[in-house]
N, C-alpha and C positions, 0 to 999 in steps of 0.2 A: 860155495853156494852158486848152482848155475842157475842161470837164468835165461828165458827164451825171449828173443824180440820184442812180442808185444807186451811182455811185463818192464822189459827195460821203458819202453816208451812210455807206458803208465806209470812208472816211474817219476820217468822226465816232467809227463807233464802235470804231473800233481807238485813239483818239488818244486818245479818252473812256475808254478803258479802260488804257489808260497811265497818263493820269492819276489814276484813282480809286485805282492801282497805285502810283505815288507817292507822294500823298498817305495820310497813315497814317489811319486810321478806320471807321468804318461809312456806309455812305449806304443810305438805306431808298429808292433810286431802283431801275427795271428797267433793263432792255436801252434803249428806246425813251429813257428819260433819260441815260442813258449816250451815246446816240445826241446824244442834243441839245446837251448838253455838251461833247460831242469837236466838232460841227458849230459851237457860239458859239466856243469856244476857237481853234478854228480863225480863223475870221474876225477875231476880238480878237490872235490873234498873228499875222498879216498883217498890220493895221493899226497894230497895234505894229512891229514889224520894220521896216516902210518907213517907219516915223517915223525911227528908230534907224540902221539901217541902208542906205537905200535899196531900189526896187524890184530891182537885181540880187542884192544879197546874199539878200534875202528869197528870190527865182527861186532862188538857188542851192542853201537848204537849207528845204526850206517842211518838211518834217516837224520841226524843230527850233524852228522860231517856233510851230509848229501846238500842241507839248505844250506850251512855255511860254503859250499863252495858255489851253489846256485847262487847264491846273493852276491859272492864276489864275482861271479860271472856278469850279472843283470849289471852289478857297479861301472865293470871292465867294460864291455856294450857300450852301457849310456858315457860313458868316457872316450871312446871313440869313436862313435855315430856324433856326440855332439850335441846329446839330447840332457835335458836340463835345464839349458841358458833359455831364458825366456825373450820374447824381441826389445827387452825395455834394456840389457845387456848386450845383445848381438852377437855374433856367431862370432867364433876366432878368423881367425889367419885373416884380415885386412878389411870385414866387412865395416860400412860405415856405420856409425852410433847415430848419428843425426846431420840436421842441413849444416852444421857447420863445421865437417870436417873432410 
């Protein structure tokens, strides 16, 4: 199945915004990041899938593998942006919790 640019991207960002849909939170991303996220996710659940399942089963259901790897993309993101932790937790690496530390 080939596909031309802007259907990839149309893709993306309907998959990307499944995702972001899913996933419970806030993301300080646009459109264009939504885009990018649905378009990696994509490709991460392809390559997943036909680890798993074969290249026909993937053929069979590609918007199904495409959110599962969108979601684990949005997951992966908000795990290394750091987003999630609310300020009543505080950020990692040394920031302070409150006046007494």
């Amino acid at each position: 199945m080939h596909m031309s640019i802007l259907e990839v991207l149309l893709l993306g960002l309907v998959v990307g915004a499944v995702a972001r849909f899913v996933v419970p939170g806030r993301d300080p991303i646009g459109i264009i990041g939504t885009m990018a996220l649905g378009v990696a996710g994509s490709f991460l659940g392809w390559w997943i899938g036909k680890g798993v399942v074969g290249h026909n089963g993937v053929a069979s259901h590609p918007w199904i593998w495409a959110g599962i790897g969108a979601v684990l993309v949005v997951l992966a993101y908000r795990a290394l942006a750091g987003i999630g932790y609310g300020r009543r937790y505080g950020r990692r690496f040394g920031r302070r919790l409150g006046s007494r530390w």
